[in-house]
N, C-alpha and C positions, 0 to 999 in steps of 0.2 A: 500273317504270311500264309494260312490255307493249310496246318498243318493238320492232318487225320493225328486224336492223342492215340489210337493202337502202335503208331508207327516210333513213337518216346519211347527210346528205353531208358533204364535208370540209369542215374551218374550217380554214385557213393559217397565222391570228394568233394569238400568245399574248394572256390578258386580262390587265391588269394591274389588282389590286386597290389598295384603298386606302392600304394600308401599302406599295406598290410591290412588290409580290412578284409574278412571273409565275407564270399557271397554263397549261397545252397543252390545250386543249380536245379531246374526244375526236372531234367534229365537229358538225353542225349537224341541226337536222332543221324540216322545216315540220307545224305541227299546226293542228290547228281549236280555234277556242277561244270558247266560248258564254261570254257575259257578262249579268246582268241576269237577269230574271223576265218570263217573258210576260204582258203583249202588250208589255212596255216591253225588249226583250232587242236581244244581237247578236250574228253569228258572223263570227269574221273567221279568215284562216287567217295565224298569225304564223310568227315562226324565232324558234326557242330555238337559243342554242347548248352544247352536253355535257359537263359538267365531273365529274369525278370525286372528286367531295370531299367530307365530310359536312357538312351543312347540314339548318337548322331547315325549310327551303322545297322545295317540288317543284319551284318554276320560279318568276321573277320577273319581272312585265310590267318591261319599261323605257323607255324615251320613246318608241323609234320604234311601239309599239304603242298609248299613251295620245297618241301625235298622230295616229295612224289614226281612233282614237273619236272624236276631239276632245273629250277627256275632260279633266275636271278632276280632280285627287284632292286628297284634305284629310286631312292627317297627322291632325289635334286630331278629326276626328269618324271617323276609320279606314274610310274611306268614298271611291270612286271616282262619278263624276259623266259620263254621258255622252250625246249624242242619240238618239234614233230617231225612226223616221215614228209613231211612237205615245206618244208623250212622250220625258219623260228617264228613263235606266236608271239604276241603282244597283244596285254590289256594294256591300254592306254588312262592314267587317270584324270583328274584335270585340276589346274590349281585352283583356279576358281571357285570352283565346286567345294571341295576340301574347304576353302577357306571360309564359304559361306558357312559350312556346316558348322565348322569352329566356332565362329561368331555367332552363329543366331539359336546354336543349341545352349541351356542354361547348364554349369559344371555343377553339379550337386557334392555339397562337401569341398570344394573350393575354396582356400583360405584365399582370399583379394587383400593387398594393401592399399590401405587406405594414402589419399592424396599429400595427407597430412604428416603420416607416419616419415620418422627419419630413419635412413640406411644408411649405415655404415659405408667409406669406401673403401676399395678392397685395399688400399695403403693403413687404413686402421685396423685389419683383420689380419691375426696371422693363420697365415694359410693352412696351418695343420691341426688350429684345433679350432678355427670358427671364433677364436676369444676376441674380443674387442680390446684393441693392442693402444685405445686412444686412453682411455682409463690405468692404464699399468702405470707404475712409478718405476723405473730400472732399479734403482735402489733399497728397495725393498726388497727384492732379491738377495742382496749382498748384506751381511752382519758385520 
């Protein structure tokens, strides 16, 4: 991305992902970042913080910059919503796009089931512990 490293500053915290895996950030930086179309736009300068890892994304807004805008976003119209002194802005995203990115980037660490593999359906699961409810005997509960 063309970053000058005098302009990183450090990050202390590991992130921890969604599958609980820790990443070491390589550190942090502050950028400018133009949102929207004029006259309806806005520039705000956020902190990303550096990670090292391959990804479909250059960088992703996350709450503390969509509560700066006072933004709305909307998953179903791929679409962020936010004020200015000349209306409301709009990034517009595209599904398309998204979707390609999905598909043609490879998930690292991705468990894939196999074609072969059998699942359970959700009338042999009970719902509150995941048990597979096709194997139980009833009566083996009762003495």
């Amino acid at each position: 991305m063309g970053i000058n490293a005098r302009h990183v500053r450090s990050f202390p915290k590991p992130l921890q992902g969604f599958t609980g895996d820790c990443v070491n950030p390589k550190g942090q930086i502050a950028l400018v970042v133009n949102l929207g179309l004029p006259p309806c736009h806005r520039r705000i300068i956020a902190d990303f913080v550096i990670v090292d890892l391959p990804s479909n994304y250059n960088s992703i807004l996350g709450r503390p910059i969509l509560h700066e805008l006072k933004a709305a976003a909307s998953i179903y119209h791929y679409a962020i919503k936010f004020p200015t002194p000349h209306g409301v802005g709009i990034v517009q995203g595209s599904q398309l796009v998204a979707r390609s990115c999905n598909v043609n980037f490879p998930r690292v660490g991705v468990d894939t089931l196999r074609a072969d593999s059998e699942i359970p359906s959700l009338d042999e699961l009970d719902r509150a512990t995941g048990e597979d409810l096709g194997l139980l005997d009833p009566r083996s509960a009762v003495e």
